[in-house]
C-alpha positions as CSV (number, residue, x, y, z in Angstrom):
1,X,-95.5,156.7,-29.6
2,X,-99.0,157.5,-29.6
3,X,-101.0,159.0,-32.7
4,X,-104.4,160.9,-31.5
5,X,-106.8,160.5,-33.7
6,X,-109.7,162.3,-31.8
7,X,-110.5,166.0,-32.0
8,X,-107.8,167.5,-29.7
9,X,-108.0,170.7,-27.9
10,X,-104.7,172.6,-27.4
11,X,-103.9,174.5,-23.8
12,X,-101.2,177.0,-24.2
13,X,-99.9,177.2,-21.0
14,X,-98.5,180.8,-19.7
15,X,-97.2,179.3,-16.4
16,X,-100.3,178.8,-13.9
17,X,-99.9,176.4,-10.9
18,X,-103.4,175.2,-12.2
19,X,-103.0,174.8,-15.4
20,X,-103.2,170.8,-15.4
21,X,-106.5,171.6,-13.3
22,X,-107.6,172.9,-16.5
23,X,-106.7,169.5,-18.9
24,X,-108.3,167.4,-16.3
25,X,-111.6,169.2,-16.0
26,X,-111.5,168.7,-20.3
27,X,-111.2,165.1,-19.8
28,X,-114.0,164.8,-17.4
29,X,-115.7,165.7,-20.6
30,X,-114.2,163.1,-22.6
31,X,-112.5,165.5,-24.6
32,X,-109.0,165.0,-25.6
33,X,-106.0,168.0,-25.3
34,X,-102.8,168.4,-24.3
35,X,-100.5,171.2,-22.7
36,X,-97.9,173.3,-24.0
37,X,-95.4,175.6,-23.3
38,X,-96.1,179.2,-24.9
39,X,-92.3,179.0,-25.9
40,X,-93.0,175.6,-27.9
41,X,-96.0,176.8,-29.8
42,X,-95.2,177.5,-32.8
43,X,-96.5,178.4,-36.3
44,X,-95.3,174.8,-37.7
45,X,-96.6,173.2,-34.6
46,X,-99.9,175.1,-35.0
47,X,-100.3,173.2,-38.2
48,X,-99.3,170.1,-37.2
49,X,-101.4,169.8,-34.0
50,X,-104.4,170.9,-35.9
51,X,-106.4,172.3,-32.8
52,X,-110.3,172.1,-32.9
53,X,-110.0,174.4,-30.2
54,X,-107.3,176.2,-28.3
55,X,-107.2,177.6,-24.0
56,X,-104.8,180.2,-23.2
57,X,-104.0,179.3,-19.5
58,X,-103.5,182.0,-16.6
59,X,-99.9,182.8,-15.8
60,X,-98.0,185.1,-13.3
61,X,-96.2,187.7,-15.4
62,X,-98.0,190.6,-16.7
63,X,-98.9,191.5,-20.1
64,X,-97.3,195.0,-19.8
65,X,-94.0,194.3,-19.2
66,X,-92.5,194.1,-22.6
67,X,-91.0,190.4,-23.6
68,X,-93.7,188.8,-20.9
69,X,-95.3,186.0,-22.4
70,X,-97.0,186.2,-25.9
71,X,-98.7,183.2,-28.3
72,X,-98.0,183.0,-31.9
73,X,-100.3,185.7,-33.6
74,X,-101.3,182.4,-36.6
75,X,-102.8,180.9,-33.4
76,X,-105.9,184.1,-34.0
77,X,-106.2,182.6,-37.6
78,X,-107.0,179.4,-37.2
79,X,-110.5,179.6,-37.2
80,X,-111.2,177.8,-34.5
81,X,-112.7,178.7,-30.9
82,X,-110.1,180.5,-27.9
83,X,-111.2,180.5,-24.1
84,X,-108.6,183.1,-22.5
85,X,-108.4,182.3,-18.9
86,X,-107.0,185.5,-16.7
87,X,-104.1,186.1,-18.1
88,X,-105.2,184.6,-21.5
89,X,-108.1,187.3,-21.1
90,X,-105.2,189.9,-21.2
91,X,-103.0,188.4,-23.6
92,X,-105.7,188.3,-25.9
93,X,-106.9,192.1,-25.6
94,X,-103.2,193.3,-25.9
95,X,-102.9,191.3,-28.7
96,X,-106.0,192.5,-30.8
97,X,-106.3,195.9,-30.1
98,X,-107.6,196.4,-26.8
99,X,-105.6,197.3,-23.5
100,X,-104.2,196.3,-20.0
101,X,-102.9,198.4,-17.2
102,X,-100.6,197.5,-14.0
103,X,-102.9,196.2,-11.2
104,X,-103.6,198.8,-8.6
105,X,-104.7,198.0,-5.3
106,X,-108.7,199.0,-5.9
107,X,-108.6,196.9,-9.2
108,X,-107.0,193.9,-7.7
109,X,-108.5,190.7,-7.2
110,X,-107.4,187.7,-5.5
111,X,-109.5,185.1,-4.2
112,X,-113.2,184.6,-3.9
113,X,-115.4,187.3,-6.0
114,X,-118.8,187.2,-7.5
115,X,-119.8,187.6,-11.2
116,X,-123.5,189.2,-12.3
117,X,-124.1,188.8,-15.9
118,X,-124.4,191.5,-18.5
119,X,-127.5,192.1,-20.2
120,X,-127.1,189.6,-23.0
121,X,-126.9,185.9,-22.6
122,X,-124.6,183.7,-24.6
123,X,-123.8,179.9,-25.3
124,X,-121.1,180.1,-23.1
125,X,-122.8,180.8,-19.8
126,X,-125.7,178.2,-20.3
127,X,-126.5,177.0,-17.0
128,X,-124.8,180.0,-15.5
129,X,-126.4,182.9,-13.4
130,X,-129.5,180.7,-12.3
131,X,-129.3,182.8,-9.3
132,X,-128.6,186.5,-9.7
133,X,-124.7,186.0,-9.4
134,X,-122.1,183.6,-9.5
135,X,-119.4,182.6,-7.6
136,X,-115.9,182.6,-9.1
137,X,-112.0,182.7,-7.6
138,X,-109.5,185.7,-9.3
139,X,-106.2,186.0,-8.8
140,X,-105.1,188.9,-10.8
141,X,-103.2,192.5,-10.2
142,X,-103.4,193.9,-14.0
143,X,-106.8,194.5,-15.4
144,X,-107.9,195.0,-18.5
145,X,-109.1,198.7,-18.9
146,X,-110.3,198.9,-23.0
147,X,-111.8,196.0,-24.9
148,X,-110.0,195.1,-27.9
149,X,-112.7,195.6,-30.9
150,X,-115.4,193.1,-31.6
151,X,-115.2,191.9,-28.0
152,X,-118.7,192.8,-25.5
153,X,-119.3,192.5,-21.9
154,X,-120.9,189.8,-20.7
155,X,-120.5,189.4,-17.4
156,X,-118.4,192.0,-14.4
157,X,-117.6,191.8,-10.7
158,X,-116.2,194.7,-8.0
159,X,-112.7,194.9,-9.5
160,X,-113.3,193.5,-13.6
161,X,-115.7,195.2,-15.2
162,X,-114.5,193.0,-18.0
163,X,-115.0,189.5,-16.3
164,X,-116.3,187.6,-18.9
165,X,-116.0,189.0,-22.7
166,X,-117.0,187.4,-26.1
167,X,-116.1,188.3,-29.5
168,X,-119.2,186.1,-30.6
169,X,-118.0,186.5,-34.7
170,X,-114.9,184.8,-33.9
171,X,-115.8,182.4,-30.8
172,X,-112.8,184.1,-29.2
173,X,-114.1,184.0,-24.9
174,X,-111.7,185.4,-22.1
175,X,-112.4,185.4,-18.9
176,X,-110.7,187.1,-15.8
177,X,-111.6,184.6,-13.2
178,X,-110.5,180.5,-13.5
179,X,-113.3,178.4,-14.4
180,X,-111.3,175.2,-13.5
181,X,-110.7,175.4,-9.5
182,X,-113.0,174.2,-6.8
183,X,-113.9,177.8,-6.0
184,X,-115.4,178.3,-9.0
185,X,-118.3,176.1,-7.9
186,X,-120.0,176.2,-11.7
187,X,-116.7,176.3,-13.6
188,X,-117.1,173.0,-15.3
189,X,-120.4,174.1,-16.7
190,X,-118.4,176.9,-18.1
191,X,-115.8,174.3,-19.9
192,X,-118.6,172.1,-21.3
193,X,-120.6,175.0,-22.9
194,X,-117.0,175.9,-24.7
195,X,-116.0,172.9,-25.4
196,X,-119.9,171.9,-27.0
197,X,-119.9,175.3,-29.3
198,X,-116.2,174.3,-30.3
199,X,-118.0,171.3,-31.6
200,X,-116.6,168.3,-29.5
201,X,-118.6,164.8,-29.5
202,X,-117.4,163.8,-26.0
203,X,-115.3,161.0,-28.0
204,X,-112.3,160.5,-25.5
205,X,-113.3,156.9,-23.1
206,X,-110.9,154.7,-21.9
207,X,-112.1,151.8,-24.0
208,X,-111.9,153.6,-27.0
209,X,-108.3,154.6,-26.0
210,X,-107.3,150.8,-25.1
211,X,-108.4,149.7,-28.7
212,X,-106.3,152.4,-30.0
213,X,-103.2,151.6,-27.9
214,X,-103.6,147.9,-28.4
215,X,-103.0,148.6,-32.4
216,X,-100.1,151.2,-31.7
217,X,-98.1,149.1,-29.7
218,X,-98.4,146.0,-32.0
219,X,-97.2,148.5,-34.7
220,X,-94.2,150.2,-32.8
221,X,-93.2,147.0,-31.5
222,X,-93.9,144.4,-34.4
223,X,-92.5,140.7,-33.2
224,X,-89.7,142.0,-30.9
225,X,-89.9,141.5,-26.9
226,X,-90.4,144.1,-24.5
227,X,-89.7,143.9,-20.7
228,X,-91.1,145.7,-17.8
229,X,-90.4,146.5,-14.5
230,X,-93.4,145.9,-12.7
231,X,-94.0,147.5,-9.4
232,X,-97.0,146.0,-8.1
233,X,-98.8,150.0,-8.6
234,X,-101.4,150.8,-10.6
235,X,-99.3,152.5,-13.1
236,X,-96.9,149.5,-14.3
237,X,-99.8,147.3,-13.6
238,X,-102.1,148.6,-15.9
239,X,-99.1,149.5,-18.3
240,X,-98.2,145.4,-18.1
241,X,-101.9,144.5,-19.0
242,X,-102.4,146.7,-21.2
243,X,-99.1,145.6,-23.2
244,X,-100.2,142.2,-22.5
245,X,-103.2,142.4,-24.3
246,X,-101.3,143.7,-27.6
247,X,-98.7,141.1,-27.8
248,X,-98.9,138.5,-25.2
249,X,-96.3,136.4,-24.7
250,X,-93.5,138.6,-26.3
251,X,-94.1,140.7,-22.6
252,X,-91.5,139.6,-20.0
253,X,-92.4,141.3,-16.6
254,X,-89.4,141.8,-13.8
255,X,-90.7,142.3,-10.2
256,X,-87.6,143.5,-8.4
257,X,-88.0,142.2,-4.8
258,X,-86.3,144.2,-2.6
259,X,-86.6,143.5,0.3
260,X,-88.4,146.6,1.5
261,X,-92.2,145.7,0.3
262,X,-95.4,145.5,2.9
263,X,-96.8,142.3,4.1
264,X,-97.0,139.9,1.8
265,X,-96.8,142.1,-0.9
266,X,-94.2,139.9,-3.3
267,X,-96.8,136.9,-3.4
268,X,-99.8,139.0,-4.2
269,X,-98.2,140.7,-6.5
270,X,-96.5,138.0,-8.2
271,X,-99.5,135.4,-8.0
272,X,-102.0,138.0,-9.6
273,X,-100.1,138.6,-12.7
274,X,-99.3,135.1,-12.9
275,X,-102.1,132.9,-11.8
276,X,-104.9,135.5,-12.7
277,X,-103.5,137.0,-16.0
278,X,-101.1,134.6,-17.3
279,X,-97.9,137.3,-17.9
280,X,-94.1,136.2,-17.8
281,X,-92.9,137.4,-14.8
282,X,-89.5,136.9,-13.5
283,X,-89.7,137.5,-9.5
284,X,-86.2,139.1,-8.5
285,X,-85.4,137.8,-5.1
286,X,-82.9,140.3,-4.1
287,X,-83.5,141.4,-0.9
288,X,-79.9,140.7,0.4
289,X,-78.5,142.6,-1.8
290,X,-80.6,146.1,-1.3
291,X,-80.6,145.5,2.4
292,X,-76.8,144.3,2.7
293,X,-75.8,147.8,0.6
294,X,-78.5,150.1,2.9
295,X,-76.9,148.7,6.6
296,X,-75.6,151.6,8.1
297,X,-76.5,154.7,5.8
298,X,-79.4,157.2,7.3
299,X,-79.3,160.1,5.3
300,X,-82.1,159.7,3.3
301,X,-81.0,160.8,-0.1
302,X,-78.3,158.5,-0.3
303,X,-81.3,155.8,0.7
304,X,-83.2,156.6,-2.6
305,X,-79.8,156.9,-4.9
306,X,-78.8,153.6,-3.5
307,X,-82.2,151.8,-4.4
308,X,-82.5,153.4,-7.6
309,X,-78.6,152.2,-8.9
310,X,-79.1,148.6,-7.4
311,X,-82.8,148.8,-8.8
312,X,-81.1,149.7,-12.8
313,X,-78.2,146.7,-11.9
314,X,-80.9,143.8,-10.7
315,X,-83.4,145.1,-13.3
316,X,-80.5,144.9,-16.2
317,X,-79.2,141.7,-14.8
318,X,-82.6,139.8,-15.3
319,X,-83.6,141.7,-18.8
320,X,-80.1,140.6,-20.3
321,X,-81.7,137.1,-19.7
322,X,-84.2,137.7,-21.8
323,X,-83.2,137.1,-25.6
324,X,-84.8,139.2,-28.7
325,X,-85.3,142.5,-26.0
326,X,-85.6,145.4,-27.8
327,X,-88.1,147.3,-26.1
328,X,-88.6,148.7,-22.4
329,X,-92.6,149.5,-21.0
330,X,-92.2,152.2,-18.1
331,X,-96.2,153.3,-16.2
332,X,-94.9,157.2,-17.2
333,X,-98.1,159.3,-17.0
334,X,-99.0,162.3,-18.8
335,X,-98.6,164.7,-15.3
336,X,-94.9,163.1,-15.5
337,X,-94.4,164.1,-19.4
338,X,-95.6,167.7,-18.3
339,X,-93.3,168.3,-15.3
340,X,-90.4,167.1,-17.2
341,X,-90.6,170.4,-19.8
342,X,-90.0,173.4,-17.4
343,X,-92.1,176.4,-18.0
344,X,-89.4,179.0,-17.8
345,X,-86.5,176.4,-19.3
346,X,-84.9,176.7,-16.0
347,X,-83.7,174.2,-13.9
348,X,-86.0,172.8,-11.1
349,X,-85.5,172.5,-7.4
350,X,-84.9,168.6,-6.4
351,X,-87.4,167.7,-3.4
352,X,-86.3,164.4,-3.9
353,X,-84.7,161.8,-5.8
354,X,-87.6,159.6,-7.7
355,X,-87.3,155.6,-7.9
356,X,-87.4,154.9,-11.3
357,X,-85.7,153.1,-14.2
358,X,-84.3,156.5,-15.6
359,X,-81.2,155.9,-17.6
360,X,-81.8,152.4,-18.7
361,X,-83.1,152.6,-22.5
362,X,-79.8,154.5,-23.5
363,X,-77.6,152.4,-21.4
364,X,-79.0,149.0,-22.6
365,X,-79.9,150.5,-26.3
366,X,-83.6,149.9,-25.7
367,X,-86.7,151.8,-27.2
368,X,-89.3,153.0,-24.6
369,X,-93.1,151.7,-24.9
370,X,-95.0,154.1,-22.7
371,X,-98.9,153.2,-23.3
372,X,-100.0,155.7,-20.6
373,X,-98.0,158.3,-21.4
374,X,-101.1,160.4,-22.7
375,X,-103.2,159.8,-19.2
376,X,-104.1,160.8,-16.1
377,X,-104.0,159.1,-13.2
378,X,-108.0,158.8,-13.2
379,X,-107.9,157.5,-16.5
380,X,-105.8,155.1,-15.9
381,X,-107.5,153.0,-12.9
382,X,-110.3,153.5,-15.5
383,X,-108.7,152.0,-18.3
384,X,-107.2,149.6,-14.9
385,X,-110.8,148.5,-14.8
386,X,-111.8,148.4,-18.4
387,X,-109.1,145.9,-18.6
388,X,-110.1,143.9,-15.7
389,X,-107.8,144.0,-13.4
390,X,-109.0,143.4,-9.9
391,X,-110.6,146.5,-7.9
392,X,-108.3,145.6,-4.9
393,X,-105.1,146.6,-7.2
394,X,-107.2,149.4,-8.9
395,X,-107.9,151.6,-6.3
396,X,-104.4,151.0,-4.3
397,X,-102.7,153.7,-2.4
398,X,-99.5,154.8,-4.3
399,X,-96.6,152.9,-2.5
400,X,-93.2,155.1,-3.3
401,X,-90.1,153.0,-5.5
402,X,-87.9,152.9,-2.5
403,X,-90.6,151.1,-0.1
404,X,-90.1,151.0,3.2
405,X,-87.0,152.2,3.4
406,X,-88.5,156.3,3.4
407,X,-90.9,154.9,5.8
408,X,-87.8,153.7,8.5
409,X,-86.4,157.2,9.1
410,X,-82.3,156.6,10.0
411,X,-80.6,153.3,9.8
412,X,-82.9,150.5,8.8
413,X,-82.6,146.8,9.7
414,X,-84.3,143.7,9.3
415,X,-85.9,144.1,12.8
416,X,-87.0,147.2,12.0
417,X,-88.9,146.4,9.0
418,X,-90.6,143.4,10.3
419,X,-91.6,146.1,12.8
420,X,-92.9,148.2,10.7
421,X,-94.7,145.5,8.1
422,X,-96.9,144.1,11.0
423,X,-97.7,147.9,12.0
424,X,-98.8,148.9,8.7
425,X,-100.5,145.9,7.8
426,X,-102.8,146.3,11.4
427,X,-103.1,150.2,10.1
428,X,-104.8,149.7,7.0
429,X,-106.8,146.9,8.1
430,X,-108.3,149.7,10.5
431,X,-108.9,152.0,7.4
432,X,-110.9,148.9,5.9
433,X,-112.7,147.9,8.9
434,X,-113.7,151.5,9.0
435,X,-114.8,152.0,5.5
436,X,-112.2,154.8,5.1
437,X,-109.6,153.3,2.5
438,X,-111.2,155.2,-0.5
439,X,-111.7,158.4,1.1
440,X,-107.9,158.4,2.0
441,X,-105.6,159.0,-1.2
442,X,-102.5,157.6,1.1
443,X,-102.1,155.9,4.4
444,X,-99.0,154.4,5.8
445,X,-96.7,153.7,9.1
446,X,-93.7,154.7,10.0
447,X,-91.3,153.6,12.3
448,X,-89.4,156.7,13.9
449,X,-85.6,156.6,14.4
450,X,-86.2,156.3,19.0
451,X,-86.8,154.4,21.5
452,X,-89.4,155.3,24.4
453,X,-89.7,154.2,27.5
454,X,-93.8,152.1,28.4
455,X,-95.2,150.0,30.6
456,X,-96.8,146.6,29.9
457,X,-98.1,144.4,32.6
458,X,-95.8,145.2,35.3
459,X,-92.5,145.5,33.4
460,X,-91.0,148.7,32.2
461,X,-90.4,148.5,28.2
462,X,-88.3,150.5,25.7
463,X,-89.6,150.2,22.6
464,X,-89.8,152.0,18.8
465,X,-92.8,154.5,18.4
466,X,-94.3,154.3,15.2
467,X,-95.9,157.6,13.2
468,X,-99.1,157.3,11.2
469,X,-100.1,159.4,8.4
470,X,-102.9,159.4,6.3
471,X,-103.7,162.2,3.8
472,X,-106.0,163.4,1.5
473,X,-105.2,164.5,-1.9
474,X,-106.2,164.8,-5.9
475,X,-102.8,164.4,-7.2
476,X,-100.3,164.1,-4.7
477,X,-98.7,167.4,-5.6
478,X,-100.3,169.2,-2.3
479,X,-102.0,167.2,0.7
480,X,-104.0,167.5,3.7
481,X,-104.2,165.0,6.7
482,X,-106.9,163.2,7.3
483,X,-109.2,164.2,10.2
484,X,-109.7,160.4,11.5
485,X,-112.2,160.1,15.0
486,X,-110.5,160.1,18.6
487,X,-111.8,156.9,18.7
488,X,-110.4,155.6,15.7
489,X,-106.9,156.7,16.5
490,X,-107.6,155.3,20.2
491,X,-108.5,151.9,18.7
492,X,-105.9,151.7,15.9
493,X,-103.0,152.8,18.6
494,X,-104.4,149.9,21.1
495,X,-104.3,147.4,18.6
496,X,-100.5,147.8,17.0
497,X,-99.4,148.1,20.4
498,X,-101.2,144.5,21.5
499,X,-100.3,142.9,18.4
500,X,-96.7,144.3,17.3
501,X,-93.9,143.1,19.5
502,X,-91.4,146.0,19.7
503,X,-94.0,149.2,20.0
504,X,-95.1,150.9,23.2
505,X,-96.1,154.1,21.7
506,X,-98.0,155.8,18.1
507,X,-98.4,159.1,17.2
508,X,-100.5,160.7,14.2
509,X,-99.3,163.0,11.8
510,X,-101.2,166.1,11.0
511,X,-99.3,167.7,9.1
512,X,-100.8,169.0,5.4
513,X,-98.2,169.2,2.3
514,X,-96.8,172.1,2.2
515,X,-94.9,172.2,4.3
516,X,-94.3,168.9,5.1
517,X,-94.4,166.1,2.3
518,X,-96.4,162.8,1.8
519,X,-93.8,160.6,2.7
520,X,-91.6,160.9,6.0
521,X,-88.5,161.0,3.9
């Protein structure tokens, strides 16, 4: 939907796990880019996207092996600066003259190295080499054993005596080491030296992007209505605002209440966007229906599948209602747009099912508005907060589409979740009391699928035992727990025990993603 009209910066991504490391870092520096499959680049694409600069990401194949990997050759014509991250350092000296050779073991390099710097100093490595070397993370088996021609050293470590290498005529820059993980302590100061010599203002903010959005949606969508399923998360709520804000009253919102929300969630939710921002929102009251449908099923896929078909019914039930429709908003964000084109245009494996309204544009002939399709989620709570919506909602945990129910392990019930609402609710009222809620990306409750035996008073119980988790994370897509005081886990425990009726005993959950994953189920 949306046209760019900043300077954009293309990433040509060879298949690295950190690749998206690599946009994000970019937009820390308010430049815009986007990433692309090698296999979609193209010579008409090229052209089209217009690149003021391009970054060949790393990848795992190697250069050597004939059909691995390759960029257009127009992509060296452009005229335009090229930072070649480990393998984009070799695919660039294959591809100009110079030359790579299978890794062997005393050329090898994987994990933490050090850099000293050649004899020269160049506008990339401003700021770098303050002290005599720098530290940098490798993870490479090839190495690149000839130049191509034009290119010089600049910088070399134990096993690349090519680390860092410039054709300086051509602003073409590879590097054997990536710039954009933490272990690369001064990698960002690389980035913003390229990214200043490639001649970027710094011109991508979030109010700059809201102004633009604002006039794109009024265009795409002109006087027709658009409806939204609004979660209550940061994603749809910022996607809801920000649609508000275009064209007001021709946004109908549909909170699907289904009975498997925290404490109090519905009338927060629903009073915010009402009271506070003045949307249409339809609140869904359909917890019998999700909750009649789950009784009895414990396998946890079916859980999700469930939720997500009566989610698409409810949700089409209530937009039918609304008259002129032509237009669904879904909170899709740009990590989502990226994981939905496979690298190697193979299937995926399926972790999970994912809550979502998948399916409904073709089913109910609608077009999709997705405003934040082009963002991550940093950008959005920023945006979140350029468009005022409260901090309390900005800055919210991620809560999972099928609610409580992956949080209630086995068969849920009514009981159950009452159980587990109270739990939760005394859990992260802890994490606030404590002045922890921010350092945590997620913290929840669950309520595991047994009974234990305890002791209250003088009386023998047998009550549920509940699991806490709390972890740590930049994305969600791998976690670590969070390494909460023996007094704080002391504390909490006492408290859900004394004020939940139906617990007698809580355990923490240290386990880091992989192996195991955020959510219980």
């Amino acid at each position: 939907m949306t046209q760019i009209s900043h300077d954009r910066l293309l990433i040509i991504d060879f298949g690295s796990q950190v690749t998206q490391l690599i946009a994000r870092r970019l937009r820390e520096l308010n430049v815009y880019c986007e990433i692309h499959p090698y296999q979609n680049v193209t010579d008409t694409f090229l052209k089209t996207f217009a690149p003021k600069a391009v970054i060949f990401s790393g990848g795992p194949d190697s250069v050597v092996r004939e059909g691995s990997p390759r960029p257009p050759k127009a992509v060296y014509d452009l005229g335009v600066p090229i930072l070649g991250i480990c393998y984009g350092q070799q695919v660039m000296m294959q591809d100009l003259g110079g030359k790579v050779e299978a890794g062997e073991s005393h050329t090898a390099e994987f994990g933490r190295a050090y850099v000293t710097p050649g004899k020269e100093r160049i506008d990339l490595l401003a700021g770098w080499f303050l002290e005599e070397r720098e530290q940098v993370w490798m993870s490479h088996g090839d190495h690149v054993s000839k130049l191509a021609p034009g290119f010089e050293v600049y910088g070399t470590s134990p096993g690349a005596p090519f680390a860092i290498t410039a054709d300086l005529s051509r602003n073409f820059f590879a590097v054997q080491f990536h710039p954009e993980v933490h272990h690369t302590p001064n990698g960002a100061t690389l980035y913003e030296n390229f990214v200043r010599l490639a001649g970027f203002t710094g011109d991508w903010t979030m109010s700059a992007y809201r102004d633009e959005m604002v006039k794109a949606i009024r265009e795409q969508v002109g006087d027709a209505k658009v409806i939204c399923a609004l979660s209550g998360g940061v994603d749809s709520s910022v996607a809801a605002a920000l649609i508000h804000e275009a064209i007001g009253e021709n946004l109908t919102c549909v909170f699907v209440d289904h009975g498997l929300l925290r404490l109090n969630e519905a009338e927060e939710v629903v009073g915010m966007f009402r009271d506070h921002m003045n949307l249409r929102v339809i609140h869904a009251q359909e917890q019998d229906l999700f909750l009649g449908e789950l009784e009895g099923v414990s396998d946890p896929e079916t859980k999700r599948k469930i939720i997500g078909r009566l989610f698409i019914d409810v949700f089409q039930k209530y937009a039918d209602q609304i008259e002129g429709a032509e237009f669904l908003a879904q909170g899709t964000l740009y990590p989502d747009v990226i994981e939905s084109v496979s690298f190697s245009g193979g299937p995926s494996v399926t972790i999970k099912s994912h809550h979502n309204v998948g399916g409904l544009p073709e089913k109910m002939g609608l077009k999709l508005v997705e405003p934040l399709r082009e963002l991550f989620k940093d950008e959005v709570r920023a945006l979140g907060r350029d468009l005022g919506l409260p901090a309390s909602f900005i800055g919210r945990h991620p809560f999972p589409g099928p609610g409580l129910a992956i949080r209630c392990p086995g068969e849920i019930t009514r009981e159950k979740l009452e159980i587990l609402r109270k739990a939760d609710a005394v859990y992260i009222d802890q994490i606030r009391k404590h002045d922890l809620y921010d350092e945590i990306w997620q913290a929840f409750a669950a309520i595991l699928p047994m009974r234990t035996v305890g002791v209250m008073g003088d009386g023998r119980t047998y009550d549920y035992a509940l699991a806490l988790r709390a972890v740590t994370s930049v994305d969600g897509m791998t976690a670590d727990y969070y390494p909460f005081s023996h007094e704080f886990l002391s504390e909490t425990s006492t408290r859900i025990i004394n004020e939940v009726k139906g617990v007698n005993r809580v355990f923490y959950d240290c386990t880091s993603k992989p192996p195991g994953t955020i959510e219980l189920e």
